[in-house]
C-alpha positions in Angstrom: 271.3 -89.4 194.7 273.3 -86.9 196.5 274.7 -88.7 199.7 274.8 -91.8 198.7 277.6 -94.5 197.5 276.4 -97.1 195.9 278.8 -99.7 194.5 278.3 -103.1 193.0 280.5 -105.8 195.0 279.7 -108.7 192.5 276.8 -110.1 189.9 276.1 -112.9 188.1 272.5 -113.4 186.1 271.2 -114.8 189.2 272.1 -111.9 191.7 273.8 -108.8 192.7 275.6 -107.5 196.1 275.1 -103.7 196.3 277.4 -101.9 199.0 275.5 -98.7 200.4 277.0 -95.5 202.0 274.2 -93.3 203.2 274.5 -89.9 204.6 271.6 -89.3 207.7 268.4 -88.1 206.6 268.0 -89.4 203.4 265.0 -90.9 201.5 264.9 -93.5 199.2 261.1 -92.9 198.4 258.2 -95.1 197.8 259.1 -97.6 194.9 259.3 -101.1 193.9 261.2 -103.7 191.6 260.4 -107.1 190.1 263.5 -108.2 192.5 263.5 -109.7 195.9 265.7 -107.7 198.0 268.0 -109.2 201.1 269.9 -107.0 203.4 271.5 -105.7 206.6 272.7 -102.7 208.4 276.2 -102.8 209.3 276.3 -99.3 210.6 273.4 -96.7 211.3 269.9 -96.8 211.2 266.2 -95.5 210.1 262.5 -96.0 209.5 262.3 -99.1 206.8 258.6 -99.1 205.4 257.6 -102.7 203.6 254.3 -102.5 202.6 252.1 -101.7 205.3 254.3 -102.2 208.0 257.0 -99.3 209.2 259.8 -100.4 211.9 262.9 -98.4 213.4 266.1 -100.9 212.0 269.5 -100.7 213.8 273.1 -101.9 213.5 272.5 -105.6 212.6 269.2 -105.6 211.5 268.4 -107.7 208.5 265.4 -107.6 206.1 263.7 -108.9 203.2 261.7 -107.2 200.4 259.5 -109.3 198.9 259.6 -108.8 194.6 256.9 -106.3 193.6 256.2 -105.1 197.6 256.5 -101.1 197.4 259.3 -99.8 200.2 260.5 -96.9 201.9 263.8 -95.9 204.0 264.4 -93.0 205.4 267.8 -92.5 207.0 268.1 -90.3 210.6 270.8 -90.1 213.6 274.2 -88.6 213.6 275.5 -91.7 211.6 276.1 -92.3 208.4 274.7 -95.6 207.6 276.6 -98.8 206.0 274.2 -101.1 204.1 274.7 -104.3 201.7 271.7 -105.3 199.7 271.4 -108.3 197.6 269.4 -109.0 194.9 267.8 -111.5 193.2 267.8 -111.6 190.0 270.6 -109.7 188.8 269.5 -105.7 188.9 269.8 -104.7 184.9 269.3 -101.5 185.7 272.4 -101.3 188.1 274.4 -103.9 185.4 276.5 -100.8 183.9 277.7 -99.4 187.4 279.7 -102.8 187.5 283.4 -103.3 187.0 284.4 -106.2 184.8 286.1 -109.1 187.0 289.6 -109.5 186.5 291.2 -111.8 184.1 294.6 -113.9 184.7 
């Protein structure tokens, strides 16, 4: 999506850590995944929607995404926002954005 960085920190089978940059105003829309989704703002902010409930998150809000529970965020402010999401299991579908670990 234009305006947006996403890069995969580290995976195994059992989980991923997913690095966001997100320029203001943009929308990841309405969707779900068979994954259960952890994370936190570390910069910026916008309206999360989890299920039926919709709440303004901030710098240092946390969150969790139950697996199969459709979701909605919609970036706003002046601030690009800084996110890290982890997931449970690993994400497939993100599996080929990975770099191979290094090797001694």
């Amino acid at each position: 999506m234009p305006g947006v960085l996403r890069r995969i920190v580290t995976h195994s089978s059992t989980g991923m850590m997913v690095y966001y940059k997100i320029e203001p105003n943009k929308v990841f829309a309405w969707h779900n995944h068979p994954h259960s989704q952890f994370g936190m703002f570390l910069q910026g902010g916008g309206i999360f929607k989890i299920g039926e409930k919709e709440w303004r998150v901030k710098e240092g809000d946390g969150y969790f995404i139950p697996p199969g529970v459709f979701h909605e965020l919609r970036t706003d402010g002046d601030k690009t926002c800084i996110v890290v999401d982890f997931f449970t299991p690993e994400r497939d579908d993100y599996a080929p954005e990975a770099l191979q670990p290094e090797t001694a």
